[in-house]
C-alpha positions as CSV (number, residue, x, y, z in Angstrom):
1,X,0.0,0.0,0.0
2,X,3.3,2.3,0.3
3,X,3.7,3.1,-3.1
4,X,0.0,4.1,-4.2
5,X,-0.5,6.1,-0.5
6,X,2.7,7.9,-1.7
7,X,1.5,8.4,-4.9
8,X,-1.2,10.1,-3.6
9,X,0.2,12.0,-1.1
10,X,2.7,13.6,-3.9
11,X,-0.2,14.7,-5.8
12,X,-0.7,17.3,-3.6
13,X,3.2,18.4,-3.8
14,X,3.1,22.2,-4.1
15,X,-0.7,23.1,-3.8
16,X,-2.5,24.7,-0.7
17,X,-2.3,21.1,1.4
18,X,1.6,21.2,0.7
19,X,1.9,21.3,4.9
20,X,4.0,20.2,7.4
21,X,2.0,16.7,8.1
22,X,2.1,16.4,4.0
23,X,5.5,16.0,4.2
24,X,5.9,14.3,7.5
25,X,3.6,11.7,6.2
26,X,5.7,11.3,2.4
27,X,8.7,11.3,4.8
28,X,6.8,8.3,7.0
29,X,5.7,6.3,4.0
30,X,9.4,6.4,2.0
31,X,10.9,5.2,5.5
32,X,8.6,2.2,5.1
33,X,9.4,1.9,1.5
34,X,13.2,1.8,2.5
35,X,13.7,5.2,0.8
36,X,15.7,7.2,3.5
37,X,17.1,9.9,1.5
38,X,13.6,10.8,0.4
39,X,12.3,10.3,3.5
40,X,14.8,13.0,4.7
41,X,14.2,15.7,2.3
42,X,10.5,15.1,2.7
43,X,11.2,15.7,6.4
44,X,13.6,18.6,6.5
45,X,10.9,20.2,4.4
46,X,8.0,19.3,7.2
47,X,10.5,20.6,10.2
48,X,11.5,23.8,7.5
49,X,7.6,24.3,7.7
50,X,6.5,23.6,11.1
51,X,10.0,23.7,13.4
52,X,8.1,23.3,15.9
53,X,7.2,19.7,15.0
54,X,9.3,17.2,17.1
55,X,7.6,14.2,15.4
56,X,9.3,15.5,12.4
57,X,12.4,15.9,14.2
58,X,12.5,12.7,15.8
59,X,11.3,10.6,12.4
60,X,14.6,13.5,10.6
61,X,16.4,11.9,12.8
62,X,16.1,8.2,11.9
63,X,16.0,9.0,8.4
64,X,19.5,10.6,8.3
65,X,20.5,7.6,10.8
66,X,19.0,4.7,8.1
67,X,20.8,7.0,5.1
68,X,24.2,6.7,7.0
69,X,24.4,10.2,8.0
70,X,24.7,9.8,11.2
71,X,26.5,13.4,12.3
72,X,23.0,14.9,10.9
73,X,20.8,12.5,12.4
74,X,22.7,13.7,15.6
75,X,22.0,17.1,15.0
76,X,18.5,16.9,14.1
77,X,17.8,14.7,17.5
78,X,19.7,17.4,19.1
79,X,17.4,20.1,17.8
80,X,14.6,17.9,17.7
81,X,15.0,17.7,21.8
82,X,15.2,21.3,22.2
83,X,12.0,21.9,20.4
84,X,10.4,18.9,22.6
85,X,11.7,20.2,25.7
86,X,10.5,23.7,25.1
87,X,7.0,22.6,24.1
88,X,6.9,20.1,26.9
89,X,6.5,16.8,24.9
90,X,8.8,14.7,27.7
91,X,8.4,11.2,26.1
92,X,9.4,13.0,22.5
93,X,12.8,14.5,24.3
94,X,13.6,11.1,26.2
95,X,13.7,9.4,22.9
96,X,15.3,11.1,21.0
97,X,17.7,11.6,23.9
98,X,18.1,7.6,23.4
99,X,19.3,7.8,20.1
100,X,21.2,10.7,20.1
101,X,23.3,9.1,22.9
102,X,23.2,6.2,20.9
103,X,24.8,7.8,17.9
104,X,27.5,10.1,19.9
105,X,28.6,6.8,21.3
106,X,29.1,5.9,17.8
107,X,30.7,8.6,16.5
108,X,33.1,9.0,19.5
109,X,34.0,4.8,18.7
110,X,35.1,5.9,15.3
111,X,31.9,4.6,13.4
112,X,29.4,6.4,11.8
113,X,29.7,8.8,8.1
114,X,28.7,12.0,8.2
């Protein structure tokens, strides 16, 4: 069901519904699909919209991490916890305070691209 839902979804690329969830939810579906460069741009384009959104941020995150660009993915967890913390979504922050751990443990070991 990925590629028709993303079909769909692309249709309305660049019209009045282009919004942050539009692109959140192309960045969610190419995720799925295995896609992780598109899933990125489609979510830097949803957080460029909406900063505020730390679903976006978090999902950024992963993307990056899955496309092996894992100094990004740090940095988007890192500004996707700020945003979290300053809007109060704890369980948002402590995850993505997980991975971002995660990855810095990486990256200090000498793995990880950038």
């Amino acid at each position: 069901m990925t590629a028709p839902l993303i079909a769909n979804l692309e249709r309305l690329l660049g019209g009045p519904r282009d919004t942050a969830l539009l692109r959140f939810s192309l960045g969610t579906e190419y995720l799925k699909a295995g896609d992780a460069a598109r899933a990125a741009a489609h979510l830097r384009a949803a957080v460029m919209k909406d900063p505020d959104y730390s679903a976006a941020w978090k999902l950024l995150g992963r993307a990056l991490a899955e496309g092996g660009s894992q100094r990004d993915a740090l940095d988007a967890y890192r500004a996707g916890i700020a945003v979290a913390e300053r809007r109060g979504d704890k369980q948002a922050a402590k995850e993505m305070a997980v991975f971002a751990a995660r990855l810095a443990k990486a990256l200090a070991g000498g793995g990880g691209g950038g």
